[in-house]
Backbone as CSV, one residue per row, in Angstrom:
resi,resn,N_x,N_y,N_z,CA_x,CA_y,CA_z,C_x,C_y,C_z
1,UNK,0.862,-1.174,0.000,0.000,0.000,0.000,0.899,1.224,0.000
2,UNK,0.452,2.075,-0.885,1.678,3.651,-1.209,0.594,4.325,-0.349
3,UNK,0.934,5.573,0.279,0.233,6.915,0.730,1.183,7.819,-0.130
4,UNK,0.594,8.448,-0.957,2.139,9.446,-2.012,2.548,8.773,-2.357
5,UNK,3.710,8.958,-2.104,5.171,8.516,-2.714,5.926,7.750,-1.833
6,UNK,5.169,7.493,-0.498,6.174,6.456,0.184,5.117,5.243,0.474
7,UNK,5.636,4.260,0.571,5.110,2.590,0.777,4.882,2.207,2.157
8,UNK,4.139,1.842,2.447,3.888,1.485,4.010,4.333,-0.049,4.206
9,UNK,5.211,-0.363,4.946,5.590,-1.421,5.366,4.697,-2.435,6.082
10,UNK,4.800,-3.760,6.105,4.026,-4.862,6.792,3.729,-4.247,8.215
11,UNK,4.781,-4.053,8.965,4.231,-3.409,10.680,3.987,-2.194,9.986
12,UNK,3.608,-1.446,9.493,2.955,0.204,9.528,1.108,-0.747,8.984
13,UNK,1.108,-1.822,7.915,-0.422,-1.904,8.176,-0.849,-2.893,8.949
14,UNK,-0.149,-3.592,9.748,-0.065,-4.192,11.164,-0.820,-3.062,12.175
15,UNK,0.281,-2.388,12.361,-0.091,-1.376,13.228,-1.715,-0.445,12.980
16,UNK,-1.732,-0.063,11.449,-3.082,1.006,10.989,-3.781,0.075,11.285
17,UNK,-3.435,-1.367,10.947,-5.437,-2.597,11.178,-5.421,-2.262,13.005
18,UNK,-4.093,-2.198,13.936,-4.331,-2.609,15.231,-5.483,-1.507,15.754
19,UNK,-4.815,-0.189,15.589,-5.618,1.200,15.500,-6.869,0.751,15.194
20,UNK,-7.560,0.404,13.634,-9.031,0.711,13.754,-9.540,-0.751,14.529
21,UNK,-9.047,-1.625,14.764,-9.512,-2.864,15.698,-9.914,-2.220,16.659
22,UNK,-9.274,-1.556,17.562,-9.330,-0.762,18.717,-10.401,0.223,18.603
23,UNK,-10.487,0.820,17.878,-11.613,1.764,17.469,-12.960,1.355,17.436
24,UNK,-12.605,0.507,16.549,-14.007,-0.771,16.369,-14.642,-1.177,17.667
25,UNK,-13.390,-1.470,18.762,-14.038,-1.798,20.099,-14.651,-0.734,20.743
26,UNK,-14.337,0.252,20.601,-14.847,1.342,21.594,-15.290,2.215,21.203
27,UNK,-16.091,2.097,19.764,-16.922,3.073,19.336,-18.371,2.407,19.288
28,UNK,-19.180,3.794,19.706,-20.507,3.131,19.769,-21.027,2.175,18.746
29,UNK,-22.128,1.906,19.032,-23.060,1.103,17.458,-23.412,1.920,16.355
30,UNK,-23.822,2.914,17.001,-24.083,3.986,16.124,-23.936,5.273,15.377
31,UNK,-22.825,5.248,15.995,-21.398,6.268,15.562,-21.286,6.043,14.130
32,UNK,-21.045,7.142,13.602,-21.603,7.660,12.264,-20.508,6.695,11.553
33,UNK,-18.834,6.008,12.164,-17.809,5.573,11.329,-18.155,4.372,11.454
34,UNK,-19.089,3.696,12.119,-19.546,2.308,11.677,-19.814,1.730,9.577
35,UNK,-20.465,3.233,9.444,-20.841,2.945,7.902,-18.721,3.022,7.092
36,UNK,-17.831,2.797,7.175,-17.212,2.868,6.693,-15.599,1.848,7.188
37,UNK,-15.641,1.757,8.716,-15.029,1.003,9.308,-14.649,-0.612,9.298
38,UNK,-15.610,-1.328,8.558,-15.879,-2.485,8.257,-14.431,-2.603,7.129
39,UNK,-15.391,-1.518,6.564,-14.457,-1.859,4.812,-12.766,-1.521,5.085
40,UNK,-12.391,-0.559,5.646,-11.106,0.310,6.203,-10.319,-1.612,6.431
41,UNK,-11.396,-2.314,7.873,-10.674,-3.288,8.069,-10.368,-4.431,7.127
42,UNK,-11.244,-4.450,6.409,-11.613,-6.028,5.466,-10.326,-4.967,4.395
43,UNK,-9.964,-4.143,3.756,-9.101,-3.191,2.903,-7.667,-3.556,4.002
44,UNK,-7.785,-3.820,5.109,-6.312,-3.386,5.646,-6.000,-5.124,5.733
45,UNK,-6.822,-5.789,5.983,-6.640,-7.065,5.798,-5.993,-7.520,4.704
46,UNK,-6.774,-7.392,3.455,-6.241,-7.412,2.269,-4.694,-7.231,2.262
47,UNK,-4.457,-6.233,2.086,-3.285,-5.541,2.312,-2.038,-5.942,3.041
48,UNK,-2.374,-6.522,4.264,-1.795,-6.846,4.836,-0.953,-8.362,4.500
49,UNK,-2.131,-9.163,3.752,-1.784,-10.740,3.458,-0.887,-10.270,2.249
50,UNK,-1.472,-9.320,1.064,-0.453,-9.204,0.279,0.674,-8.834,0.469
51,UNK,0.874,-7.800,1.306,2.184,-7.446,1.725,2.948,-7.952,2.484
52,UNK,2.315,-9.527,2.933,3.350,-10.264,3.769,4.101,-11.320,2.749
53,UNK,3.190,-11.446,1.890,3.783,-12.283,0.683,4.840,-11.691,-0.110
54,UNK,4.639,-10.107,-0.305,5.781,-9.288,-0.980,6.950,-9.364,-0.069
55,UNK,6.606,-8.931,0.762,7.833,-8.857,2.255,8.233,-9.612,2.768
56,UNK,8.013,-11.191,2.324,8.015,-12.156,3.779,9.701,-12.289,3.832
57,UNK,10.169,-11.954,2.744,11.779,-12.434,3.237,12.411,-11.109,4.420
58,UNK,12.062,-9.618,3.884,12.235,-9.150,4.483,11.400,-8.578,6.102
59,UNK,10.959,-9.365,6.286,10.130,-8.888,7.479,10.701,-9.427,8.924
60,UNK,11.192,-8.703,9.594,12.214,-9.474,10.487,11.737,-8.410,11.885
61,UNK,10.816,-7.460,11.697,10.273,-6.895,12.985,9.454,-7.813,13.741
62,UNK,9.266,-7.242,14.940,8.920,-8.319,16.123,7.177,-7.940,16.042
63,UNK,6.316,-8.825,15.755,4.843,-9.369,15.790,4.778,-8.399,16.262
64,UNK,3.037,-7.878,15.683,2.563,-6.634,16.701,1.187,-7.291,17.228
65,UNK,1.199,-7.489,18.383,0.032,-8.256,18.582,-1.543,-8.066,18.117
66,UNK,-2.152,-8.674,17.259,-3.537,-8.667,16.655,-4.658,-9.342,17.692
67,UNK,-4.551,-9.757,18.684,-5.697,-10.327,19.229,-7.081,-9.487,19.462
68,UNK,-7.480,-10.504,19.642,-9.217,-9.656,19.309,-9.636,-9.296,20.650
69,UNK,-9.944,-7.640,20.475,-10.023,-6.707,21.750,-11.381,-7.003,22.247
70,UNK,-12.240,-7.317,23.272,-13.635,-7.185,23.950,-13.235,-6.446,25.237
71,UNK,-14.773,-5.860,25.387,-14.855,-4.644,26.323,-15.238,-5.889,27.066
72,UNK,-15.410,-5.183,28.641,-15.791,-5.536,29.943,-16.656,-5.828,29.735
73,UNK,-17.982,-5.596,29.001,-19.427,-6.093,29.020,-19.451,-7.240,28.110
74,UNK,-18.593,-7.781,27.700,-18.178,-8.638,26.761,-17.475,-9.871,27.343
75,UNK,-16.351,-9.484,28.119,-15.878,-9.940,29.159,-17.107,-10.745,29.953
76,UNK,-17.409,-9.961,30.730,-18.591,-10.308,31.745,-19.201,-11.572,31.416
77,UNK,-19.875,-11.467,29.736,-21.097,-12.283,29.505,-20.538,-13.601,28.824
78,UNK,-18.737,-13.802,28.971,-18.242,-14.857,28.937,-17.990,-15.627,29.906
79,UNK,-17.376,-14.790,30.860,-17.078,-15.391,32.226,-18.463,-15.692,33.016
80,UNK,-19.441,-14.822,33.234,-20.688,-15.336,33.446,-20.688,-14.472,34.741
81,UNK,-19.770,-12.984,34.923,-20.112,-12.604,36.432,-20.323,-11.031,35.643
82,UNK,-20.804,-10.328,36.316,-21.421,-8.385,36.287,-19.612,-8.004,35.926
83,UNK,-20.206,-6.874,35.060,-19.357,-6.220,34.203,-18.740,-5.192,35.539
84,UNK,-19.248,-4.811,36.432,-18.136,-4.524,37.902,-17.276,-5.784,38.180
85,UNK,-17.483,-7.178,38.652,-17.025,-7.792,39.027,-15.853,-8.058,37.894
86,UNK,-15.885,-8.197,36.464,-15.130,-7.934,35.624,-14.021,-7.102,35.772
87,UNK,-14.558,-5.821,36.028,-13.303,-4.938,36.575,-12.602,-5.002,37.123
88,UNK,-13.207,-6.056,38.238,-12.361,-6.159,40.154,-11.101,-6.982,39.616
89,UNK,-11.315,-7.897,38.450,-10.375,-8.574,37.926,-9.427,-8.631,36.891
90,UNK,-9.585,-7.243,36.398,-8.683,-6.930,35.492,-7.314,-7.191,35.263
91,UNK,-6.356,-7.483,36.488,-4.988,-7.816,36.266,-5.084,-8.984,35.967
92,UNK,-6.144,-9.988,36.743,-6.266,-11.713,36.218,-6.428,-11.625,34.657
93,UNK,-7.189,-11.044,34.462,-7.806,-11.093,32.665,-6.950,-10.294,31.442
94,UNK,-5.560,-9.284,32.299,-4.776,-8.801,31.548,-5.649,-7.190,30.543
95,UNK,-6.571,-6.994,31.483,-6.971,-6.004,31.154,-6.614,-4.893,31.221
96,UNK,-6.458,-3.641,29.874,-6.105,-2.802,29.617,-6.909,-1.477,28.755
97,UNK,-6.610,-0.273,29.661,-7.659,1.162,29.215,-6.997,1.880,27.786
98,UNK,-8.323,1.261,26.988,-7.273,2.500,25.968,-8.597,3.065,25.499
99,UNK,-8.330,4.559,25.215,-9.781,5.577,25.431,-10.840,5.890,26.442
100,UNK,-10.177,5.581,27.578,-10.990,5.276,28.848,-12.001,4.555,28.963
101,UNK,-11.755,2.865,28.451,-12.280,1.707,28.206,-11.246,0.945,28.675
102,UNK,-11.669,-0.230,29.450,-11.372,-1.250,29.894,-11.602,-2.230,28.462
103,UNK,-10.270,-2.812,27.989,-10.398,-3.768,26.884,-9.502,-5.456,27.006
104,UNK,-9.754,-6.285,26.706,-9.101,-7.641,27.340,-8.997,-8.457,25.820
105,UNK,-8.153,-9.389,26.144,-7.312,-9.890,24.911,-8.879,-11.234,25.187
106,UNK,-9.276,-10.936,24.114,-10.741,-12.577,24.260,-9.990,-13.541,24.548
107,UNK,-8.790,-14.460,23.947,-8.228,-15.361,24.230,-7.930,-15.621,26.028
108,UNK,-7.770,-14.609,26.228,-7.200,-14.594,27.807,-8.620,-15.031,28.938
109,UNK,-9.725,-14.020,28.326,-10.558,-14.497,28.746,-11.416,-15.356,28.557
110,UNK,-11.051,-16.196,27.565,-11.809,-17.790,27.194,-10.771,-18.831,28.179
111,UNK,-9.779,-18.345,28.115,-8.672,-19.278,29.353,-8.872,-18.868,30.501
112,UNK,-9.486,-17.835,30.927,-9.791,-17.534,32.641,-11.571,-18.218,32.738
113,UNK,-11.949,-18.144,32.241,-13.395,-18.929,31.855,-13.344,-20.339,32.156
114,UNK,-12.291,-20.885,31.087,-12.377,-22.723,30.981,-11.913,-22.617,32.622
115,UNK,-10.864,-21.701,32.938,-10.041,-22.221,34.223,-10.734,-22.279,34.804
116,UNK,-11.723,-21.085,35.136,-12.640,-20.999,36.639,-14.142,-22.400,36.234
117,UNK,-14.315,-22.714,34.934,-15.196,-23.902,35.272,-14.306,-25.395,35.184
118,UNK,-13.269,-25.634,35.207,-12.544,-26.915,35.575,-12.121,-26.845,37.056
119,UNK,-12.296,-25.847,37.656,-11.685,-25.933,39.090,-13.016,-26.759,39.740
């Protein structure tokens, strides 16, 4: 992908998909960039697979993590306890504020889930 005259590297649309992922999480339903946000991601996706195929020899930066962001109320209705009690547990679940939102890696909390129903 060019912007001008310069080329954006594998981590620069690593990084632009991580940005609107994040966005995606913490913008309302009805926030006017819903009508356009979809496509931005499914476009950076694209992009991204091609440019790992162009780049793959040279791509030697360190992973930028992609995991899929859920809010606390999201959280909650996996683990099966109130979106406060969610909170109380945020360092267990690796939870982190970005936009003054509480956001958690889903993976983490499908493994604090299985854990707390095998105990």
């Amino acid at each position: 992908m060019t912007v001008g005259d310069a080329a954006l590297s594998p981590a620069d649309l690593k990084m632009c998909h991580y940005c609107a992922r994040v966005t995606d999480a913490v913008t309302a339903p009805d926030h006017p960039i819903r009508r356009w946000l979809p496509a931005l991601l499914g476009n950076l996706e694209a992009e991204i697979a091609a440019s790992q195929v162009r780049h793959q020899s040279q791509f030697d930066t360190a992973e930028l993590e992609l995991d899929e962001l859920i809010t606390a109320a999201q959280a909650a209705a996996i683990i099966g306890r109130s979106r406060r009690q969610v909170l109380r547990i945020t360092t267990s679940l690796d939870g982190r504020i970005v936009c003054g939102r509480w956001l958690f890696n889903k993976q983490t909390v499908l493994d604090y889930a299985e854990a707390m129903h095998s105990e």
